[in-house]
N, C-alpha and C positions, 0 to 999 in steps of 0.2 A: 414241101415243108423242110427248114435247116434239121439237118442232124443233131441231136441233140450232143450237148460234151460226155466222155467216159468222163468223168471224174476217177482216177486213181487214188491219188495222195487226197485226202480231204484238204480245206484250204488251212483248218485252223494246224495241221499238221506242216504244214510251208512256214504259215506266218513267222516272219521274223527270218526264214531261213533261205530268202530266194538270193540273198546276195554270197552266202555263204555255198549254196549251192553250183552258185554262177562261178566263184572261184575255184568248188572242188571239182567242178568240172574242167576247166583250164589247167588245172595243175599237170596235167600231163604233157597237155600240147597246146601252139595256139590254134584257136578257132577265130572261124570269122562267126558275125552274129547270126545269119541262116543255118548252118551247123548247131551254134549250142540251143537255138530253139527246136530242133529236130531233136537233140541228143536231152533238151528238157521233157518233151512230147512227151519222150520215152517214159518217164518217169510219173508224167501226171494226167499221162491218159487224152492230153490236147496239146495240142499248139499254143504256147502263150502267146499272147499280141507280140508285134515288136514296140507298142505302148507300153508296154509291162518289162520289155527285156533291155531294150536300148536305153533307158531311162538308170535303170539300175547297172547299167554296162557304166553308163556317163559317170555313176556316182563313184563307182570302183574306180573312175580312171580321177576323176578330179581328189579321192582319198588319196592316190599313188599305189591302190593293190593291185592294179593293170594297167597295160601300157598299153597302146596302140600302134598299129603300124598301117598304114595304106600303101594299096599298091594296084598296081591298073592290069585288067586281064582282061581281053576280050573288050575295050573298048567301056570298062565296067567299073569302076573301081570301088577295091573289096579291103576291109577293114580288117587286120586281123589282131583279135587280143591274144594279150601274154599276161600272165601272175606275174609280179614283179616279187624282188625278194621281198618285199615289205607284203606281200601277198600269203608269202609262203609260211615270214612270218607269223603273220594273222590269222592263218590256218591253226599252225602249230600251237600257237596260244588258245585255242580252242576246239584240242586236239577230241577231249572228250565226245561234243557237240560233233566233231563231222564223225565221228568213229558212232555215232548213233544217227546223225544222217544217211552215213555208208550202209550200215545194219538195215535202216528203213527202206533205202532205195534196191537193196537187195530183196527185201522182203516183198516187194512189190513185183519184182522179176520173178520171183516163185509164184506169187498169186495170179500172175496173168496167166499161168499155166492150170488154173483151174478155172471149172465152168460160171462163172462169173454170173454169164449169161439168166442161167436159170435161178439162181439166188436175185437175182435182180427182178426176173417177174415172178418169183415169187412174196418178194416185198411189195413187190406191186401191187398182186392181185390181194396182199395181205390188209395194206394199206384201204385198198375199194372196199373191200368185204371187213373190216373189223364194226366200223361203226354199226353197222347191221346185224352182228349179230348178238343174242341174247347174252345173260351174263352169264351162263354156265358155256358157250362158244366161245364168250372172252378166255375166258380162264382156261379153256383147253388149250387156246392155241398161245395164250403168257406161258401154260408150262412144259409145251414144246416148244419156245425160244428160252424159257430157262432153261431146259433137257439141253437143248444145244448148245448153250453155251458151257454149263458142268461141263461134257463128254468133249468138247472144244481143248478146256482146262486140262482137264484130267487126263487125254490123250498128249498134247504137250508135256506134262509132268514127266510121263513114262517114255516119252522118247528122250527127254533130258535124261532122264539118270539112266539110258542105256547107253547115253553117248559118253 
């Protein structure tokens, strides 16, 4: 049976943002397109196609926010993108937007360090067993995912205002 995908980032949380994403990852260095789909992985819990990455590479490059380079290794030849200044540009004009990207993709590097796992079958098994059971079982287990989300909240709050 295939492996199912982690999902990480939800998708509606990408949309709109894979291109943008594609450039603040180059801004460093250039990659070739096997690298930034491993360094995208990282972030969304799978491997994007290279249907999904080549495609939006192509667009950045026919925009002018990268540039390509080719070059032959091993008999192989490897592609490697660069931001161009009109890239870096483009960034900077929506400095906001990646400075909340950067935040999200950090935030997602914290969460993998927590056990995922068991929050997952427990939505699971929450998912199997809800419709079965009566409506005083509904309502116990609505107001321990309310409970958790308040003490969620509320624990947030108090670590902000001691930072």
């Amino acid at each position: 049976m295939p492996r199912k995908k982690e999902v990480i980032l939800p998708a509606d949380a990408m949309r709109g943002k894979f291109k943008l994403l594609l450039l603040y990852l180059l801004k460093g260095s250039p990659k070739h397109g096997y690298l930034l789909m491993k360094k995208l992985s990282k972030f969304m819990g799978h491997t994007p196609s290279p249907g999904t990455v080549y495609p939006a590479l192509r667009d950045l490059l026919m925009e002018g926010l990268i540039e390509v380079r080719v070059r032959a290794s091993g008999g192989r030849v490897i592609k490697e993108y660069k931001i161009t200044e009109d890239g870096l540009k483009y960034l900077e004009e929506r400095s906001d937007e990646v400075r909340k990207l950067a935040r999200m993709l950090t935030a997602v590097e914290i969460l993998k360090k927590a056990d995922l796992e068991m929050l997952k079958k427990a939505f699971r098994e929450l998912l199997e067993a809800l419709p079965d059971l009566d409506e005083e079982g509904q309502a116990r287990v609505l107001n321990v995912l309310k409970e958790c989300g308040e003490r969620l909240i509320k624990t947030l709050e108090e670590v902000r205002r001691r930072e």
